[in-house]
C-alpha positions as CSV (number, residue, x, y, z in Angstrom):
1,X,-12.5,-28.0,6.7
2,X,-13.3,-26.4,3.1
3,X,-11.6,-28.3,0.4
4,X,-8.7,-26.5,-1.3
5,X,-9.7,-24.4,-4.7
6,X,-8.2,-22.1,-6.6
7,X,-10.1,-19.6,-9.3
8,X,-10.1,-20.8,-13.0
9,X,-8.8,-17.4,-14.0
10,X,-7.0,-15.7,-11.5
11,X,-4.3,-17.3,-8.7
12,X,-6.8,-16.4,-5.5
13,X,-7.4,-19.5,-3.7
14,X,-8.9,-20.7,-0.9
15,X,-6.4,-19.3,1.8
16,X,-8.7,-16.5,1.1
17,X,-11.3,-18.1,3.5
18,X,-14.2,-16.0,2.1
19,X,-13.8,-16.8,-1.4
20,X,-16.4,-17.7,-3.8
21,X,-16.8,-19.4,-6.9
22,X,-19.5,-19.7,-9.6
23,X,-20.0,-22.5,-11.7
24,X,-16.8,-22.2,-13.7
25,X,-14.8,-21.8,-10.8
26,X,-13.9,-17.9,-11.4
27,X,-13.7,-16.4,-8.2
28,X,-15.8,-12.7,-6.9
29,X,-12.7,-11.2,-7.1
30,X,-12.4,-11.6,-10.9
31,X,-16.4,-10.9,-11.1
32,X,-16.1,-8.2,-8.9
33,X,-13.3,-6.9,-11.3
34,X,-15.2,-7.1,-14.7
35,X,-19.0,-5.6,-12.7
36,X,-17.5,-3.1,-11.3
37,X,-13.5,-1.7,-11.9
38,X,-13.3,-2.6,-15.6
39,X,-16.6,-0.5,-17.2
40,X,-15.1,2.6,-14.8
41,X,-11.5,2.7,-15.8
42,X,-9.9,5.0,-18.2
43,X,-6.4,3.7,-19.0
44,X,-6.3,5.1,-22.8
45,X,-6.3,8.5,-24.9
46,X,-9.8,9.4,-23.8
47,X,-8.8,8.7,-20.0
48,X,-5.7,11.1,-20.8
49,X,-8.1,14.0,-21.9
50,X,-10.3,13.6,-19.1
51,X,-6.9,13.6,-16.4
52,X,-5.8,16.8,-18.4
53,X,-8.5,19.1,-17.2
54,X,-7.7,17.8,-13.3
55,X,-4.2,18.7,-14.4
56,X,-5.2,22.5,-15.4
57,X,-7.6,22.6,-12.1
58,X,-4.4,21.5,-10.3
59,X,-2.3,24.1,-11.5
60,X,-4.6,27.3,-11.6
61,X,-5.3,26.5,-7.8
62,X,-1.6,26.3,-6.9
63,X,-0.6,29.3,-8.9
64,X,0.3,31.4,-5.7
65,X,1.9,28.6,-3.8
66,X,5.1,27.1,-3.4
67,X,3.6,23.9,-4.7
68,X,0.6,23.0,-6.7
69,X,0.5,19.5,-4.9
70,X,2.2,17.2,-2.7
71,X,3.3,13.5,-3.9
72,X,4.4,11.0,-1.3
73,X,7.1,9.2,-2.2
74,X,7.9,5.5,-1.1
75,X,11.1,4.8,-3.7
76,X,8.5,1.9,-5.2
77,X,7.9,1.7,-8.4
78,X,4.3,3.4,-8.7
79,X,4.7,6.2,-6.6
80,X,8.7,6.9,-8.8
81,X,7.0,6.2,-12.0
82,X,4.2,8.7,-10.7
83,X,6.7,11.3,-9.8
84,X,8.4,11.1,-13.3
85,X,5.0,11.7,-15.3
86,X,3.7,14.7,-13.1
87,X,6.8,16.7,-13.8
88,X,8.1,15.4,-17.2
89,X,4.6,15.0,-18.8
90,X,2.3,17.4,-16.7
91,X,4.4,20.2,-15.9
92,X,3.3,19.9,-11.9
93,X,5.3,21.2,-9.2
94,X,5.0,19.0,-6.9
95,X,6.6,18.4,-3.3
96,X,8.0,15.2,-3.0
97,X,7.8,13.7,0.6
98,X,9.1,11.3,2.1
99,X,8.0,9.2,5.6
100,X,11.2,7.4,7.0
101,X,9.6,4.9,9.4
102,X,13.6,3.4,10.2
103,X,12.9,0.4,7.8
104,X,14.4,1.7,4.1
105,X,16.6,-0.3,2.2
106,X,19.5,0.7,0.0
107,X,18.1,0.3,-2.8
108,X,15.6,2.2,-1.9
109,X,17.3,5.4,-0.5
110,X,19.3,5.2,-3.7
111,X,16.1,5.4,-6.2
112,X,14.6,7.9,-4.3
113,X,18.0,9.9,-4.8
114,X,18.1,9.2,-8.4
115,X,14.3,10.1,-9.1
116,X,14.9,13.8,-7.3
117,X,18.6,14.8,-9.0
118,X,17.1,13.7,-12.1
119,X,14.1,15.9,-11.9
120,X,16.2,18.6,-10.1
121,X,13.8,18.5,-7.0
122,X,14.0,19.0,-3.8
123,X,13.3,15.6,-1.3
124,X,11.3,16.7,2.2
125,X,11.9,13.7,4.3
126,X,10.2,13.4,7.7
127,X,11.5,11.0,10.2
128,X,9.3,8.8,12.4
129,X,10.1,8.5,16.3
130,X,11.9,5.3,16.4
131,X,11.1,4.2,20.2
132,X,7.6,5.1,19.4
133,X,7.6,3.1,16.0
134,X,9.4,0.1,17.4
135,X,7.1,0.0,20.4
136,X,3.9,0.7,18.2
137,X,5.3,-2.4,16.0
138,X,6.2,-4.9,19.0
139,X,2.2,-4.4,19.9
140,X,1.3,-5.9,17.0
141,X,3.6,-8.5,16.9
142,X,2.4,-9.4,20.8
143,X,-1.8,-8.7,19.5
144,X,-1.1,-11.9,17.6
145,X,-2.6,-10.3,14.4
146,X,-1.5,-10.8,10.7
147,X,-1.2,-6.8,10.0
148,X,1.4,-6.0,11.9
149,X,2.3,-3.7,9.4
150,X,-0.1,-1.1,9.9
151,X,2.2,0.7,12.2
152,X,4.5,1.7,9.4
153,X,1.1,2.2,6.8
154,X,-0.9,4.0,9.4
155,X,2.5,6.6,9.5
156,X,3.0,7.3,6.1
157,X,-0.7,8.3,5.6
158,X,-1.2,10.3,8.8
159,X,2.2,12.4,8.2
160,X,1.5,12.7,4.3
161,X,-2.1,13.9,5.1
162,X,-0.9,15.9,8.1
163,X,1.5,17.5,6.4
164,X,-0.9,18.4,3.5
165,X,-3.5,20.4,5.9
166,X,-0.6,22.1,7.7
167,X,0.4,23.7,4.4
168,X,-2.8,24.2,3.2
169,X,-1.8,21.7,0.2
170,X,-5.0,20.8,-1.7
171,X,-3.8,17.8,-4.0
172,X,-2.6,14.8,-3.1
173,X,-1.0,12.9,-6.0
174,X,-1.3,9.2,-5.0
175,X,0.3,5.8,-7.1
176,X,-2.4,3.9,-6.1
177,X,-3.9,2.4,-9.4
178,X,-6.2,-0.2,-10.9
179,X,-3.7,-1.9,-13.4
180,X,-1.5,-3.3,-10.4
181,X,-3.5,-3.6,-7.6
182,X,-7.4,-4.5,-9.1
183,X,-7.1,-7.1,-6.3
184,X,-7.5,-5.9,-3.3
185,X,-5.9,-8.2,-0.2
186,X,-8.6,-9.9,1.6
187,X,-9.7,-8.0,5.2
188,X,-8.2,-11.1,7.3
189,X,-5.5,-10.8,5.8
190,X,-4.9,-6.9,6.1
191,X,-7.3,-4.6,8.3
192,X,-8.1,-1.1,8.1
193,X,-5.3,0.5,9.1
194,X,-7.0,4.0,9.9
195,X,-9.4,1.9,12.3
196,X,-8.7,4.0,15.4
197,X,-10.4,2.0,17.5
198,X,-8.3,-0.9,16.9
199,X,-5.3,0.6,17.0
200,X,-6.3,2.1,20.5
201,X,-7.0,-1.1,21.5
202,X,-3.7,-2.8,20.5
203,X,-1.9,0.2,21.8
204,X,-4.0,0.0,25.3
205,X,-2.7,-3.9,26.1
206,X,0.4,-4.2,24.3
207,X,2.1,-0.8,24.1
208,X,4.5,0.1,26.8
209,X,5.1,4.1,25.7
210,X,3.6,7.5,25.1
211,X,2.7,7.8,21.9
212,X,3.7,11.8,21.9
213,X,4.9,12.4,18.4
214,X,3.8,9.3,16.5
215,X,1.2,10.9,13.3
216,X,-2.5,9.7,13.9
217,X,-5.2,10.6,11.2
218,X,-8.8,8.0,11.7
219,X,-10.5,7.7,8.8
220,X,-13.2,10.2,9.2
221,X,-10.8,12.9,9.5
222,X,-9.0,12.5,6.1
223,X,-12.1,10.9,4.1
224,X,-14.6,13.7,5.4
225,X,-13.0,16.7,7.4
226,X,-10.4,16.9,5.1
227,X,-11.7,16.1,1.8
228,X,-15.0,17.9,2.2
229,X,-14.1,20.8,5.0
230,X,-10.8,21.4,4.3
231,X,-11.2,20.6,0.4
232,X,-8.2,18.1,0.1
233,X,-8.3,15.5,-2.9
234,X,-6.5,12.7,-3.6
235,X,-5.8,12.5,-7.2
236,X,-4.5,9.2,-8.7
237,X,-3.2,9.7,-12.4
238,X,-2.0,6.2,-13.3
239,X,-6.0,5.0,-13.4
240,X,-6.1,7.6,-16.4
241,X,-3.4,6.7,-18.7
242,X,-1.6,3.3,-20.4
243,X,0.4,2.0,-17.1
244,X,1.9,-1.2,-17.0
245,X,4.3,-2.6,-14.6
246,X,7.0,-3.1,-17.5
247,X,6.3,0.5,-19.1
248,X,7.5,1.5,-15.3
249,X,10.3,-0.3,-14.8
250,X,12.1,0.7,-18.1
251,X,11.2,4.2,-17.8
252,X,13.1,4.8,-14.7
253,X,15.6,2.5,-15.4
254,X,16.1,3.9,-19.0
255,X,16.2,7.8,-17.4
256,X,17.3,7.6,-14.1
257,X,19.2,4.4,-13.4
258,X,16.0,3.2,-11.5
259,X,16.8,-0.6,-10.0
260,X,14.3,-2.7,-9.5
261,X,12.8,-4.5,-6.2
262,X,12.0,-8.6,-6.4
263,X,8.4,-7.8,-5.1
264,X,6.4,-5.1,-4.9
265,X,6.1,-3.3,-1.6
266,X,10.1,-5.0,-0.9
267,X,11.6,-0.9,-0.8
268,X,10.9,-0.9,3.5
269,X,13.0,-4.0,5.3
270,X,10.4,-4.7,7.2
271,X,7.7,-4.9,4.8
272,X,9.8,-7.4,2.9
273,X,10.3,-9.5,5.8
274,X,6.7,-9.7,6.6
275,X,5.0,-10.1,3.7
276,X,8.0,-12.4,1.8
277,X,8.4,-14.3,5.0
278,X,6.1,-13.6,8.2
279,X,2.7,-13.4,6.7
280,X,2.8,-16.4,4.1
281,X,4.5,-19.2,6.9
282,X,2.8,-18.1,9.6
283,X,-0.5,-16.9,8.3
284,X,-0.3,-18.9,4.8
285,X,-0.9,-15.5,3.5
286,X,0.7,-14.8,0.3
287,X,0.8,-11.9,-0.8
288,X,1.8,-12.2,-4.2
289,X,-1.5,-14.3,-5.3
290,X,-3.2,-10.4,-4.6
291,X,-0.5,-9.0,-6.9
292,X,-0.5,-11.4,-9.6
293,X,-4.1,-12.2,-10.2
294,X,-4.2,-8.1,-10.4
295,X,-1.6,-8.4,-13.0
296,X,-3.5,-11.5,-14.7
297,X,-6.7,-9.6,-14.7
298,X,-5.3,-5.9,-16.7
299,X,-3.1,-8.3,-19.4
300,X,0.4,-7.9,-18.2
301,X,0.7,-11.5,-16.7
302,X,-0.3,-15.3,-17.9
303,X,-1.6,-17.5,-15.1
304,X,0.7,-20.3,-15.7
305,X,3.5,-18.0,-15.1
306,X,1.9,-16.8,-11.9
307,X,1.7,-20.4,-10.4
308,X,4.8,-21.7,-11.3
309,X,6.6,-18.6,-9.7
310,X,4.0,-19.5,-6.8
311,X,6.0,-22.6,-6.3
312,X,8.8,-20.7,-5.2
313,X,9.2,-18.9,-1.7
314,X,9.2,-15.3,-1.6
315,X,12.0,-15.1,0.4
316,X,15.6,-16.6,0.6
317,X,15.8,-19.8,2.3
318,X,19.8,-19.1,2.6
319,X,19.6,-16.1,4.4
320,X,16.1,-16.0,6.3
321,X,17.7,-16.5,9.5
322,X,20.4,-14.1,8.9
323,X,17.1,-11.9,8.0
324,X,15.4,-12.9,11.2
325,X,18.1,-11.9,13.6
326,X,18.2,-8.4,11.9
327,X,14.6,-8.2,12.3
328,X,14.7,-8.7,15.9
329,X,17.8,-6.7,16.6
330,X,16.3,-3.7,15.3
331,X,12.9,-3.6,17.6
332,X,16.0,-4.5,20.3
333,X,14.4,-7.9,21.1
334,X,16.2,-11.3,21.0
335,X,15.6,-13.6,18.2
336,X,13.7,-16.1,20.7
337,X,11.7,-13.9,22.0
338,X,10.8,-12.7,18.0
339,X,10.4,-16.9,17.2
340,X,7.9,-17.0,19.7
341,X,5.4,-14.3,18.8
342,X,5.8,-16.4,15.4
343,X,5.1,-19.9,17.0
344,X,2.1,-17.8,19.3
345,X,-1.4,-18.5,19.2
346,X,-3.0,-16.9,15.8
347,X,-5.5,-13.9,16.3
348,X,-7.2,-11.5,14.0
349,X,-9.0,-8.5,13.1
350,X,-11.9,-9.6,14.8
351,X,-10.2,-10.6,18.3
352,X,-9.8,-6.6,18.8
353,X,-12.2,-4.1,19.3
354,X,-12.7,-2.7,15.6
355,X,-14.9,-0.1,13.5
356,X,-15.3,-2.5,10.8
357,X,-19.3,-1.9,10.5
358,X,-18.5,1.6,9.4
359,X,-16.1,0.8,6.8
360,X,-17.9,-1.5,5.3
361,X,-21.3,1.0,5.2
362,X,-18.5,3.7,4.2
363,X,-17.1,1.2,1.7
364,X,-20.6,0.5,0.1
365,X,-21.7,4.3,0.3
366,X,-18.5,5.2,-1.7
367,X,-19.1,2.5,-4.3
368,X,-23.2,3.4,-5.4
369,X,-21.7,7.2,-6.0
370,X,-19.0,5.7,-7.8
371,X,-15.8,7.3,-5.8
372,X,-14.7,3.9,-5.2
373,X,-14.3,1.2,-7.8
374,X,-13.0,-2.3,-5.9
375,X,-14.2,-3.2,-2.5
376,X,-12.3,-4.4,0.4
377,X,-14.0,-7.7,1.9
């Protein structure tokens, strides 16, 4: 068994099994960071000037249209932040859309709310099939695999996408960004979740329903048809201006009563379950290691503070089982039954037929043109 190690600058560690460290014990995620993110990002005054002329593009093209883009919006803190920016700062007129996938919390409902009355928007919201989602969900929980949120991910991309071709929407404004998410989460930890071929595969032995109005979008389609046939980009704004996680948070808290989350990604139930709870005791995946060595590595956290909050469980000893038997009552299984695909035999990726060879060529293609800054390994 490897012996335990964890990166001199960052907080990855060796539950990232493919990890590797150079003679001063900084880990290829921090190299791969400072080779190849840092020299292409933009976060300043020049970066601003450069975003402004995608801003003008955005507008002449949408000036016979309803709206000049479309902006898909989780109630997180990236994608609220992003929303205030493009209308207060830009002047976009954007449509702000919404993927229910059953799973949102109060809090976030109520930010959501609070972001579109104070921008005087309207909210589209489209609602996933429940029986389909739950079954789609219970697959993965039965496959064994630690991504078992890819049903709800693989939703909100297809529909947002979908959605954006239907309309004949050319822009995609997307919070993705380098300052808090430089890190990307290891592949054995979370898969591709456009990988059709794996999600045909899960769906094939575990799934028990038609899938009639569940959104599906492969990778191909949205990456090639309809970025380079049907000419739609995604545009992410936050790489091209100052963004920190604390300039967010009082922002929309200062303007529109914004409340915060404990961890980033905890706006859907189900996410917070599974990456607070299900993914770090049963997979000893923590999630948080990807988030904070991102935050180490753009200057908005100190590693000592990262490992001491590391110490700490994400989740709430006091009420995890109170948390559990929600979880369970919702996909209408018992608790047992959601114990034992927990105590289960562990599987991954790998143990599932998978396209992986093509996003890693796609991955490396996207990189040498310089269309894609940190790789997924």
């Amino acid at each position: 068994m490897r012996q335990y190690q964890i990166c001199t600058n960052c907080v990855m560690d060796t539950s990232d099994s493919h990890i590797s460290f150079d003679e001063n014990g900084v880990c290829d995620h921090c190299r791969g960071f400072k080779e190849h993110v840092e020299p292409n990002w933009h976060p300043n005054a020049a970066g601003e000037q450069m975003f402004a002329k995608v801003v003008e593009k955005i507008k002449e093209d949408g000036k016979s249209r309803d709206f000049d883009c479309i902006l898909g919006m989780s109630g997180g803190l990236d994608s609220s932040f992003l929303l205030h920016k493009a209308v207060k700062d830009f002047g976009l007129r954007p449509l702000v859309f919404h993927v229910d996938g059953g799973w949102n919390t109060d809090i976030a409902v109520s930010n959501i709310q609070a972001l579109v009355d104070g921008l005087g928007l309207d909210l589209y919201t489209e609602v996933i099939n429940w029986n389909e989602m739950r079954d789609f969900q219970l697959a993965f929980f039965k496959a064994g695999v630690p991504h078992i949120d890819i049903p709800q991910d693989h939703a909100f991309v297809a529909t947002l996408y979908n959605f954006a071709d239907k309309h004949n929407i050319k822009y995609i404004l997307n919070g993705g960004n380098i300052a808090t998410e430089c890190v990307r989460n290891p592949l054995e930890w979370l898969y591709y979740g456009t990988d059709m071929r794996q999600l045909n595969d899960i769906r094939r032995q575990f799934g028990s329903v038609p899938m009639r109005t569940y959104p599906f979008s492969s990778v191909l389609r949205h990456k090639v048809y309809l970025r380079y046939i049907r000419k739609v980009e995604v545009v992410k704004p936050l790489d091209w201006m100052p963004y920190t996680k604390e300039l967010a948070r009082n922002t929309l808290s200062d303007l529109y009563g914004w409340k915060p989350y404990p961890q980033k990604h905890f706006e859907s139930r189900f996410t917070r379950f599974y990456e607070g709870y299900w993914l770090p005791e049963r997979f000893g995946y923590d999630t948080r290691r990807v988030q904070f060595s991102s935050l180490i590595l753009t200057g908005q956290m100190r590693r000592e503070e990262a490992i001491e909050a590391l110490q700490h469980p994400a989740y709430d000893p006091e009420t995890i089982d109170h948390e559990f038997d929600y979880i369970a009552r919702k996909l209408g299984i018992t608790s047992e039954e959601l114990r034992g695909y927990f105590t289960m035999p562990k599987k991954s990726y790998a143990d599932y037929k998978n396209q992986r060879w093509m996003f890693t060529l796609g991955a490396k293609v996207l990189q040498a043109i310089g269309a894609e800054k940190a790789v997924k390994r």
